[in-house]
C-alpha positions in Angstrom: -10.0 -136.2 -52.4 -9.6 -132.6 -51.2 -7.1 -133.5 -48.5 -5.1 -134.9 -50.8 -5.3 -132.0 -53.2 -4.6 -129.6 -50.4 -1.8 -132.3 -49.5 0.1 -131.7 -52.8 -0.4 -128.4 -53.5 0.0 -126.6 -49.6 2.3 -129.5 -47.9 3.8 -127.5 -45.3 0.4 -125.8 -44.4 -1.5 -128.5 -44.3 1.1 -130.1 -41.3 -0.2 -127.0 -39.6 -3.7 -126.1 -40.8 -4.7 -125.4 -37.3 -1.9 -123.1 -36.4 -3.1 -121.2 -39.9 -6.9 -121.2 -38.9 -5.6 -119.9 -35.3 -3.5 -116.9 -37.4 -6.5 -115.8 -39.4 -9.0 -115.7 -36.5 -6.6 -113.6 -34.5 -6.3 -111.2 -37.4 -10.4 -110.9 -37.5 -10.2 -110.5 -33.7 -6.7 -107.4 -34.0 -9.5 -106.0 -37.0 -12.5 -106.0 -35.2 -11.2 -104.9 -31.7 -8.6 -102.1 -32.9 -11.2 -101.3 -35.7 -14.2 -100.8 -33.2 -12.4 -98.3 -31.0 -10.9 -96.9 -33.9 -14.2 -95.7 -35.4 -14.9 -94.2 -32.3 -12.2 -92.4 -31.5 -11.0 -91.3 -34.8 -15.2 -90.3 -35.5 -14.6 -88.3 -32.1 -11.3 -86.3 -33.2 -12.6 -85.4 -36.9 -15.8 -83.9 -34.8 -13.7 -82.0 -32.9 -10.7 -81.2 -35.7 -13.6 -80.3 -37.8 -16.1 -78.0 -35.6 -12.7 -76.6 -33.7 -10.5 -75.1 -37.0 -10.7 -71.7 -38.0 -13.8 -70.3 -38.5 -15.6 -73.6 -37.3 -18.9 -73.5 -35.6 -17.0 -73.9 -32.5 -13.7 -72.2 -33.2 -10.9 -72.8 -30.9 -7.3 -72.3 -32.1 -5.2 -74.1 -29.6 -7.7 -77.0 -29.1 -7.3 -77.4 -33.2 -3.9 -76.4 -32.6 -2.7 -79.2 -30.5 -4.8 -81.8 -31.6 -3.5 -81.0 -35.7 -0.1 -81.0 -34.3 -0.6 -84.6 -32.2 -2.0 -86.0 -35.5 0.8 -84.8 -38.2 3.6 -86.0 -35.4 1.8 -89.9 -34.7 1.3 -90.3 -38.8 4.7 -89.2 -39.7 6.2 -91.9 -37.6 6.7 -95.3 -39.3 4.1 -97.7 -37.8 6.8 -100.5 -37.4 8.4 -97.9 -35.3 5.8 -96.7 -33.1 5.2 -100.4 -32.2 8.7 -100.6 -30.7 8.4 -97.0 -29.0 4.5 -98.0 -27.5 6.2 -101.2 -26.0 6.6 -100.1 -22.2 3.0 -97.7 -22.6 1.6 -101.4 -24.2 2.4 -103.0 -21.3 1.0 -100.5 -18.9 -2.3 -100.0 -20.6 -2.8 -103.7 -21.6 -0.4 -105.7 -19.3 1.3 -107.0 -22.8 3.0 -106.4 -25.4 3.0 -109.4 -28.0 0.5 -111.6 -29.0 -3.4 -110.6 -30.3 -3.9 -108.3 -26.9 -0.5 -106.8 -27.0 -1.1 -106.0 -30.7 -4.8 -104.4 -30.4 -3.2 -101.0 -28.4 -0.5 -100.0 -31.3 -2.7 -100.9 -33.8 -5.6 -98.2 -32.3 -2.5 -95.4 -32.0 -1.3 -96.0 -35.6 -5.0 -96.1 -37.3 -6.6 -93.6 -35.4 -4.6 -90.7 -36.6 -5.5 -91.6 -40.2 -9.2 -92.1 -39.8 -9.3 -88.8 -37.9 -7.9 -86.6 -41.0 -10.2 -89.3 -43.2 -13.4 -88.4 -41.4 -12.2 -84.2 -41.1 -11.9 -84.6 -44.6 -15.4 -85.9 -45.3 -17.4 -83.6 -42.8 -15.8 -80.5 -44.5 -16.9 -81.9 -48.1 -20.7 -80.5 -47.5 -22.2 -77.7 -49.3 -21.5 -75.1 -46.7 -25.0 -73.6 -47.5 -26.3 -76.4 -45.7 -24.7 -75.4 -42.2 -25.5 -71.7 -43.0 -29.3 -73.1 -43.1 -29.1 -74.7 -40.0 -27.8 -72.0 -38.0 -31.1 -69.9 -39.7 -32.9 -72.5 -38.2 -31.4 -72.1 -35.0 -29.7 -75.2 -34.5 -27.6 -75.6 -31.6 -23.6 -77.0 -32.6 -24.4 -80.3 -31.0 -27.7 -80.2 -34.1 -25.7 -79.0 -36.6 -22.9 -81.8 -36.0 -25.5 -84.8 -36.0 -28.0 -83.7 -38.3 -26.2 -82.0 -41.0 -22.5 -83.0 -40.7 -23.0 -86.4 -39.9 -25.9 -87.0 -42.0 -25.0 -85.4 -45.1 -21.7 -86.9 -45.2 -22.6 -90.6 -44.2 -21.6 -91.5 -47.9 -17.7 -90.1 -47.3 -17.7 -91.9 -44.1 -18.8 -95.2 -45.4 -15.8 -94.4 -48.4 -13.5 -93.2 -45.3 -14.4 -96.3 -43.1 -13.4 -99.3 -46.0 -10.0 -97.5 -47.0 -9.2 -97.1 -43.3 -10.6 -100.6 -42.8 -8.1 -101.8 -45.8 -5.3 -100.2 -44.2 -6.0 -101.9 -40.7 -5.9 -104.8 -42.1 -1.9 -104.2 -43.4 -0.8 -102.7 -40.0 -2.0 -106.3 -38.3 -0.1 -107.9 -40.8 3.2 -105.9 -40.0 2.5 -106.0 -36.2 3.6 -109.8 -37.0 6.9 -109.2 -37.5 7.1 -108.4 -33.1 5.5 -111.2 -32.4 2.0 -109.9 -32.5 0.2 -113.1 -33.6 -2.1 -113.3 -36.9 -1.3 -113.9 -40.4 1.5 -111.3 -40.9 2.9 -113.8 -37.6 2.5 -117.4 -39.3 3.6 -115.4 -42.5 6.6 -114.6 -41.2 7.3 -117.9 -38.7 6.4 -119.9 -41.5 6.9 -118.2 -44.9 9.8 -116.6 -44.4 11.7 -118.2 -40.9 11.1 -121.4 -42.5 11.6 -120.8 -46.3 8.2 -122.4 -46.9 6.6 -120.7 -49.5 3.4 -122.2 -49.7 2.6 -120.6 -45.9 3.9 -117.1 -47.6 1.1 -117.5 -50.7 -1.8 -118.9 -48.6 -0.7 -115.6 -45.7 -1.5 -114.0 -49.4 -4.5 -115.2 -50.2 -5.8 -115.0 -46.8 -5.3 -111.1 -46.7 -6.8 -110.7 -50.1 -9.8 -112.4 -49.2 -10.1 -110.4 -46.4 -9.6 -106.8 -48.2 -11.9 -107.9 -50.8 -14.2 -108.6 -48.3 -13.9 -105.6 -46.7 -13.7 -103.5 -50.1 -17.5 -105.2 -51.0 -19.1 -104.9 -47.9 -18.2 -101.1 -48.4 -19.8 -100.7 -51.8 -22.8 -102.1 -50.8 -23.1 -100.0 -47.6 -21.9 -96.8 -50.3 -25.2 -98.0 -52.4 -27.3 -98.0 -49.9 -26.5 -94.8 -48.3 -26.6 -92.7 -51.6 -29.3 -91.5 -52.6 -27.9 -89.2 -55.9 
């Protein structure tokens, strides 16, 4: 009975459920790859954008000079852009540059920039009377970074995390227009290539799930981790 519903009402994606099925677990698999080293590396460069500014706890003007400059330059560019420039550097670092794998290095360069300024933002949002106390204390910088940067501002990370989570999930989308694989990909070969629109509104769907997902599992990690 449900086959035959899904029949009438997707017929052109039902003729190729498993190519769909194949697209959304390669978009989970572009999220959770590109979204892991992400983290990391965008946590890493707010640290450092953060503690390195002018009058920072570790002050250094052409450390926070360079870095700023690296950020404002790789978020200016268009990301569908910067997939076509990465090409030959995609290839080097990854040996590819289309499908799932090739997609997973362009999508780290164009979300990492983002979740950097995300993360700055949120570290500088503590009362600064708080850092001013741990230096009393005699905290060393590596101290003052985990216990009171980090830990006071785990609520505006969690909020930082989902919307650069949400975003992600658009770039792997786009990434499908160059062949990256994933929905944006079967939304594209299929949807548009194709003209069949019931593969564009299930593509949709699919990402809408996900986002909302991804928009709930925040809140509850935000509820958990306020305590005000």
């Amino acid at each position: 009975m449900l086959d035959q519903v899904i029949n009438q009402l997707l017929p052109n994606v039902s003729k190729v459920s498993d190519v769909f099925y194949g697209a959304v677990l390669q978009t989970l698999q572009m999220f959770a790859i590109a979204g892991f080293i992400s983290f990391v590396l965008g946590l890493f460069f707010g640290i450092v954008l953060l503690v390195c500014k002018p009058n920072g706890i570790l002050a250094n003007k052409v450390v926070y000079n360079l870095l700023d400059k690296v950020i404002n330059i790789l978020r200016s560019i268009p990301f569908i852009i910067m997939i076509a420039a990465l090409i030959p550097l995609t290839r080097l670092v990854v040996g590819t540059a289309i499908g799932t794998t090739g997609a997973i290095f362009p999508l780290v360069v164009g979300i990492t920039p983002f979740f950097s300024r995300q993360i700055e933002s949120a570290l500088s949002g503590i009362d600064p009377g708080l850092v001013e106390s741990g230096k009393a204390m005699g905290m060393s910088a590596n101290e003052l970074i985990i216990h009171v940067y980090l830990k006071e501002s785990i609520p505006a990370i969690v909020r930082a995390t989902t919307i650069t989570s949400v975003n992600l999930i658009g770039l792997s989308a786009i990434v499908g227009v160059v062949g990256g694989g994933g929905i944006g990909n079967f939304a594209i070969m299929y949807g548009y290539q194709r003209n069949q629109m019931d593969a564009t509104y299930v593509s949709v769907i699919a990402l809408l799930i996900i986002v909302s997902i991804i928009e709930l599992l925040g809140k509850s990690f935000l509820r958990k981790t306020t305590y005000y």
